[in-house]
C-alpha positions as CSV (number, residue, x, y, z in Angstrom):
1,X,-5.0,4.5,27.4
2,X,-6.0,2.3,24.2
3,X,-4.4,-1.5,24.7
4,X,-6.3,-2.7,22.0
5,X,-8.3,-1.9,18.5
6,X,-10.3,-4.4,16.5
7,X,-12.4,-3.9,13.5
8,X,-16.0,-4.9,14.1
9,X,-19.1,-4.8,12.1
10,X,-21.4,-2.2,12.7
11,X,-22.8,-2.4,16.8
12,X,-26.0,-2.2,17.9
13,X,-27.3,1.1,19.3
14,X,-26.0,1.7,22.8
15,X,-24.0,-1.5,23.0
16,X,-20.9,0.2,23.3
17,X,-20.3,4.4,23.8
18,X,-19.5,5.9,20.6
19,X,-16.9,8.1,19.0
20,X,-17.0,9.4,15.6
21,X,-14.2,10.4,13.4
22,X,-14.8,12.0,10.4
23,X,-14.0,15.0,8.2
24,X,-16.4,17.3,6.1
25,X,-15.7,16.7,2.1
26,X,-17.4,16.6,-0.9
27,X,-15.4,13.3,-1.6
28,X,-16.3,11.4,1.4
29,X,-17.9,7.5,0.4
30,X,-21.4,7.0,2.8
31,X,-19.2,3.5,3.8
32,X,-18.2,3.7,7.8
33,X,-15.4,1.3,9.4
34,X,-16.2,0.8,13.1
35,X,-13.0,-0.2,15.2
36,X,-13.7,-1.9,19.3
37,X,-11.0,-0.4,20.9
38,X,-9.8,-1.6,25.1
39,X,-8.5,0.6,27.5
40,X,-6.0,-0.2,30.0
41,X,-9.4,-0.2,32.8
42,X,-10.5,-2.8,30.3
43,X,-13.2,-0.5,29.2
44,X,-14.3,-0.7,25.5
45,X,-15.8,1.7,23.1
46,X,-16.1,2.1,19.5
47,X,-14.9,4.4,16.7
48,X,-16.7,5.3,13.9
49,X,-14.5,6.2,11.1
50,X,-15.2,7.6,7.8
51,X,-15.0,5.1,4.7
52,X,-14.7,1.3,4.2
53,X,-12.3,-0.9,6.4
54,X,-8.5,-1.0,5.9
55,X,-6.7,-1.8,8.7
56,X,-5.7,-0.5,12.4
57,X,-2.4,-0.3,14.4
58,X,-1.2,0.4,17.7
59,X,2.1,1.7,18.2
60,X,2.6,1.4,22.0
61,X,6.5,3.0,21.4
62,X,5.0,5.9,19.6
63,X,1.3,6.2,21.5
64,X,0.0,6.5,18.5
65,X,-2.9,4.3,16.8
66,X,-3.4,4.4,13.1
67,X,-6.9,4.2,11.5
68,X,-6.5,3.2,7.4
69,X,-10.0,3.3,5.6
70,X,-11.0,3.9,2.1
71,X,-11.1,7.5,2.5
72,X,-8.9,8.3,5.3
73,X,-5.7,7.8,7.4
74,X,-6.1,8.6,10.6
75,X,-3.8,9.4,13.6
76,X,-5.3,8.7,17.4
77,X,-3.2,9.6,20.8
78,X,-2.7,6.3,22.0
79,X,-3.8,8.1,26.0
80,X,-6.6,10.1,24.9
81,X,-8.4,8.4,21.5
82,X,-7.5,12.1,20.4
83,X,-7.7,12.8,16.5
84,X,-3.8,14.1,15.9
85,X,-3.9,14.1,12.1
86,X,-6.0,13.1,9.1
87,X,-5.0,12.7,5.5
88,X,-7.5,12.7,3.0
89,X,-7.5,9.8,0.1
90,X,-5.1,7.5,1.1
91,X,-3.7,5.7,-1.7
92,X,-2.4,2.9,1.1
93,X,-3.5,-1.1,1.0
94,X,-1.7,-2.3,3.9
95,X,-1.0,-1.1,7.5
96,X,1.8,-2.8,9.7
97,X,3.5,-1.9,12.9
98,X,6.8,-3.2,13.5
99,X,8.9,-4.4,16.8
100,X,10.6,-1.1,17.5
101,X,6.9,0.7,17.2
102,X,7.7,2.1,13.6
103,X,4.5,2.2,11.1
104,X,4.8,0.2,7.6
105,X,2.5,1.5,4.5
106,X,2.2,0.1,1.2
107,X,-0.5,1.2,-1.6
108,X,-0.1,-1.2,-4.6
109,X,3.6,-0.3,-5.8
110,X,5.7,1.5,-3.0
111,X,6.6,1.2,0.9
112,X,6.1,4.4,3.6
113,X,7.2,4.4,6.8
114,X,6.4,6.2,9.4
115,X,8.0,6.9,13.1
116,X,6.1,10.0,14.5
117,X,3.6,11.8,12.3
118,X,1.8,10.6,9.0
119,X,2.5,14.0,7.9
120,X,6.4,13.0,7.7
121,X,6.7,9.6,5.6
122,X,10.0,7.6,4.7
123,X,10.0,5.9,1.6
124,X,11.7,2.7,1.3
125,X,13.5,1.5,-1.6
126,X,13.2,-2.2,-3.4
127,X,15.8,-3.4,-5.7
128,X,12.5,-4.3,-8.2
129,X,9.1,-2.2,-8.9
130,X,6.4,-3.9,-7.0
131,X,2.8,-4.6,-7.7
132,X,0.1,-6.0,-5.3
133,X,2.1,-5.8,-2.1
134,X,0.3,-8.2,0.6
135,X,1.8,-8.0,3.9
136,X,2.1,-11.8,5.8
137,X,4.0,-11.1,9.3
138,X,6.7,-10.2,11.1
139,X,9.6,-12.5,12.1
140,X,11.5,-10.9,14.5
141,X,12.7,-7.9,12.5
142,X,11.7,-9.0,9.4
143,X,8.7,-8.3,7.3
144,X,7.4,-11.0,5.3
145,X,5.6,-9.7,2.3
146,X,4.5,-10.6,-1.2
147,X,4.3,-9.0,-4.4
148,X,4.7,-9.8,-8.1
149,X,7.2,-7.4,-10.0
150,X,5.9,-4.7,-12.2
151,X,4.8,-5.4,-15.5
152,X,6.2,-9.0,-15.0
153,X,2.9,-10.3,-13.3
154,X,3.7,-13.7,-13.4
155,X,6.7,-13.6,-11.4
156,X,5.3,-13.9,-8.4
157,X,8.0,-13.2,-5.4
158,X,8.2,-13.7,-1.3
159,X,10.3,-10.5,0.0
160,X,11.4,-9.7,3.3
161,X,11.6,-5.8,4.5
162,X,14.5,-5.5,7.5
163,X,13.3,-2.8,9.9
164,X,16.9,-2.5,11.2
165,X,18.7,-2.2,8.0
166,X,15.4,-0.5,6.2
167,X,16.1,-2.9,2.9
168,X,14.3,-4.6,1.2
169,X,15.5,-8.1,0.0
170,X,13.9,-11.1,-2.6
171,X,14.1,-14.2,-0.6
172,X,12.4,-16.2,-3.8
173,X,11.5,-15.3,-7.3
């Protein structure tokens, strides 16, 4: 079972054993994202996953990992490092896992979450239209984030997403 995932640069040949993800597409970038991931034996290994780095999140809850690169989201089985699901030309910027195990997207404008597959997404409301979400952390069951609002670039706002309440709130601005 995966305890851990790390994006790494490219390994040497043979330093670790090697799993490659990827999917057959005319679209596909040559980039590759390699992730170190640990196993409960304390065993590591890396993934090879199509397109540039992104992020990576475990969701021990859900035993699921999620893989975001340029060209690709991908889903792992948490036990087996099993591909579950792909989905091709992820718009998504930021990756996030909150307390209760949930999965938070955001591309530049708009909020996704996710609580078993990433073929069935929530989207979350915000009382403003969002540009250049950046995600800082989580306190407690709050979501620190920034953004500026939508054709109003200059206003540039610290927001808070509640996992329990699933609102979204402007804490300055």
């Amino acid at each position: 079972m995966i305890i851990e995932a790390l994006l790494i640069s490219q390994p040497y040949s043979g330093e670790y054993s090697e799993r490659i993800y990827d999917k057959e597409s005319v679209w596909n970038s040559q980039n590759w994202t390699f992730i170190k991931f640990t196993n409960d034996d304390y065993s590591e290994w890396c993934g090879q996953f199509r397109g540039m780095p992104r992020k990576v999140a475990i969701s021990k809850q859900n035993k699921t990992v999620l893989v975001l690169t340029s060209d690709y989201l991908f889903q792992l089985d948490l036990k087996t490092a099993n591909l579950i699901d792909i989905e091709d030309q992820p718009q998504y910027k930021n990756l996030t896992v909150a307390p209760n195990g949930d999965f938070i997207l955001a591309d530049y404008y708009n909020f996704d979450k996710i609580t078993t597959t990433i073929k069935e997404k929530e989207s979350i409301e915000s009382p403003i239209q969002m540009d250049m979400i950046e995600f800082k952390k989580w306190d407690d069951e709050k979501l620190k984030f920034t953004c500026n609002e939508f054709l109003n670039w200059p206003r540039h706002l610290t927001m808070t997403y509640n996992i329990q309440t699933n609102k979204i709130e402007i804490k300055n601005g």
